[in-house]
Residue, then its C-alpha position, 0 to 999 in steps of 0.5 A: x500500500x503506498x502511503x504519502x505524508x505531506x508536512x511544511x503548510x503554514x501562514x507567511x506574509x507575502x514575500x515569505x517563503x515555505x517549503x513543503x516536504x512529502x515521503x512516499x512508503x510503500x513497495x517499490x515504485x518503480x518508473x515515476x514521477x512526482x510532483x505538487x499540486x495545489x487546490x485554491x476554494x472554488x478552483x480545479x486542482x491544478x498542477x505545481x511543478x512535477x519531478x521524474x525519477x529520471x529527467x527535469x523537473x516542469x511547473x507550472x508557469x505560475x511557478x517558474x522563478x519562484x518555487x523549486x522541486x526537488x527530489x531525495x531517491x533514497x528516501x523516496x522524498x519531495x520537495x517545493x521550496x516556495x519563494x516570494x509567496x503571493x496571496x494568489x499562492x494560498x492553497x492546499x497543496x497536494x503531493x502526487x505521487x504517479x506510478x508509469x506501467x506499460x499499459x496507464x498510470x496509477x496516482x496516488x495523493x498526499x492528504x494536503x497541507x494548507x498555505x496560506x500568504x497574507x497580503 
Protein backbone atom coordinates (compact mmCIF):
# COMPACT_ATOMS: atom_id res chain seq x y z
CA UNK A 1 0.00 0.00 0.00
CA UNK A 2 1.67 3.48 -0.82
CA UNK A 3 1.08 5.98 1.57
CA UNK A 4 2.14 9.77 1.16
CA UNK A 5 2.97 12.02 4.11
CA UNK A 6 2.97 15.58 3.28
CA UNK A 7 4.45 18.17 6.09
CA UNK A 8 5.84 22.11 5.68
CA UNK A 9 1.88 24.17 5.06
CA UNK A 10 1.89 27.02 7.25
CA UNK A 11 0.99 31.17 7.28
CA UNK A 12 3.74 33.63 5.71
CA UNK A 13 3.06 37.24 4.70
CA UNK A 14 3.50 37.89 1.07
CA UNK A 15 7.05 37.76 0.07
CA UNK A 16 7.76 34.96 2.52
CA UNK A 17 8.71 31.64 1.85
CA UNK A 18 7.74 27.96 2.87
CA UNK A 19 8.87 24.68 1.86
CA UNK A 20 6.72 21.80 1.71
CA UNK A 21 8.11 18.04 2.38
CA UNK A 22 6.27 14.85 1.16
CA UNK A 23 7.94 10.70 1.72
CA UNK A 24 6.50 8.12 -0.15
CA UNK A 25 6.24 4.48 1.71
CA UNK A 26 5.20 1.58 0.39
CA UNK A 27 6.59 -1.30 -2.11
CA UNK A 28 8.92 -0.12 -4.75
CA UNK A 29 7.84 2.17 -7.23
CA UNK A 30 9.27 1.60 -9.92
CA UNK A 31 9.24 4.23 -13.12
CA UNK A 32 7.54 7.55 -11.57
CA UNK A 33 7.11 10.72 -11.27
CA UNK A 34 6.20 13.08 -8.59
CA UNK A 35 5.08 16.08 -8.01
CA UNK A 36 2.70 19.09 -6.31
CA UNK A 37 -0.38 20.12 -6.96
CA UNK A 38 -2.45 22.81 -5.26
CA UNK A 39 -6.47 23.22 -4.93
CA UNK A 40 -7.11 27.20 -4.09
CA UNK A 41 -11.61 27.39 -2.74
CA UNK A 42 -13.80 27.42 -5.58
CA UNK A 43 -10.80 26.01 -8.03
CA UNK A 44 -9.79 22.80 -10.19
CA UNK A 45 -6.92 21.00 -8.57
CA UNK A 46 -4.14 22.33 -10.53
CA UNK A 47 -0.86 21.39 -11.12
CA UNK A 48 2.57 22.87 -9.49
CA UNK A 49 5.67 21.55 -10.81
CA UNK A 50 6.42 17.60 -11.02
CA UNK A 51 9.83 15.96 -10.94
CA UNK A 52 10.54 12.39 -12.85
CA UNK A 53 12.63 9.90 -11.16
CA UNK A 54 14.84 10.20 -14.45
CA UNK A 55 14.77 13.80 -16.23
CA UNK A 56 13.99 17.55 -15.40
CA UNK A 57 11.54 18.86 -13.27
CA UNK A 58 8.29 21.00 -15.01
CA UNK A 59 5.95 23.56 -13.48
CA UNK A 60 3.80 25.36 -13.95
CA UNK A 61 4.02 28.99 -15.35
CA UNK A 62 2.62 30.40 -12.22
CA UNK A 63 5.72 28.65 -10.50
CA UNK A 64 8.70 29.04 -12.80
CA UNK A 65 11.33 31.56 -10.68
CA UNK A 66 9.81 31.34 -7.65
CA UNK A 67 9.49 27.52 -6.37
CA UNK A 68 11.96 24.98 -6.79
CA UNK A 69 11.10 20.86 -6.68
CA UNK A 70 13.48 18.72 -5.69
CA UNK A 71 13.89 15.08 -5.27
CA UNK A 72 15.84 12.70 -2.50
CA UNK A 73 15.72 8.89 -4.22
CA UNK A 74 16.74 7.26 -1.26
CA UNK A 75 14.18 8.37 0.66
CA UNK A 76 11.60 8.26 -1.88
CA UNK A 77 11.15 12.25 -0.98
CA UNK A 78 9.70 15.80 -2.47
CA UNK A 79 10.11 18.96 -2.12
CA UNK A 80 8.76 22.81 -3.06
CA UNK A 81 10.70 25.39 -1.70
CA UNK A 82 8.23 28.02 -2.44
CA UNK A 83 9.84 31.85 -2.75
CA UNK A 84 8.08 35.04 -2.98
CA UNK A 85 4.90 33.76 -1.92
CA UNK A 86 1.77 35.90 -3.04
CA UNK A 87 -1.72 35.74 -1.82
CA UNK A 88 -2.79 34.18 -5.01
CA UNK A 89 -0.43 31.35 -3.61
CA UNK A 90 -2.87 30.37 -0.77
CA UNK A 91 -3.91 26.65 -1.25
CA UNK A 92 -3.88 23.31 -0.35
CA UNK A 93 -1.22 21.79 -1.67
CA UNK A 94 -1.36 18.04 -2.64
CA UNK A 95 1.81 15.81 -3.17
CA UNK A 96 1.46 13.40 -6.04
CA UNK A 97 2.88 10.53 -6.48
CA UNK A 98 2.41 8.61 -10.36
CA UNK A 99 3.15 5.06 -10.79
CA UNK A 100 4.14 4.74 -15.13
CA UNK A 101 3.05 0.82 -16.35
CA UNK A 102 3.39 -0.08 -19.76
CA UNK A 103 -0.36 -0.22 -20.05
CA UNK A 104 -1.53 3.55 -17.83
CA UNK A 105 -0.66 5.37 -14.95
CA UNK A 106 -1.65 4.86 -11.12
CA UNK A 107 -1.96 8.03 -8.82
CA UNK A 108 -1.69 8.34 -5.57
CA UNK A 109 -2.11 11.65 -3.46
CA UNK A 110 -0.99 13.09 -0.19
CA UNK A 111 -3.77 14.29 2.45
CA UNK A 112 -2.57 18.01 1.53
CA UNK A 113 -1.49 20.51 3.70
CA UNK A 114 -2.62 24.42 3.85
CA UNK A 115 -0.80 27.55 2.59
CA UNK A 116 -1.77 30.27 3.27
CA UNK A 117 0.01 34.10 2.28
CA UNK A 118 -1.05 37.19 3.95
CA UNK A 119 -1.15 40.26 1.72
Amino acid sequence: QVQLTESGGGVVEAGGSLRLSCVASGRGFGRNVMGWFRQAPGKERELVASIPYVGDANYADSAKGRFTISRNKARNGVYLQMNSLQPEDTAVYYCNLKLLYDTGASDYWGQGTQVTVSS
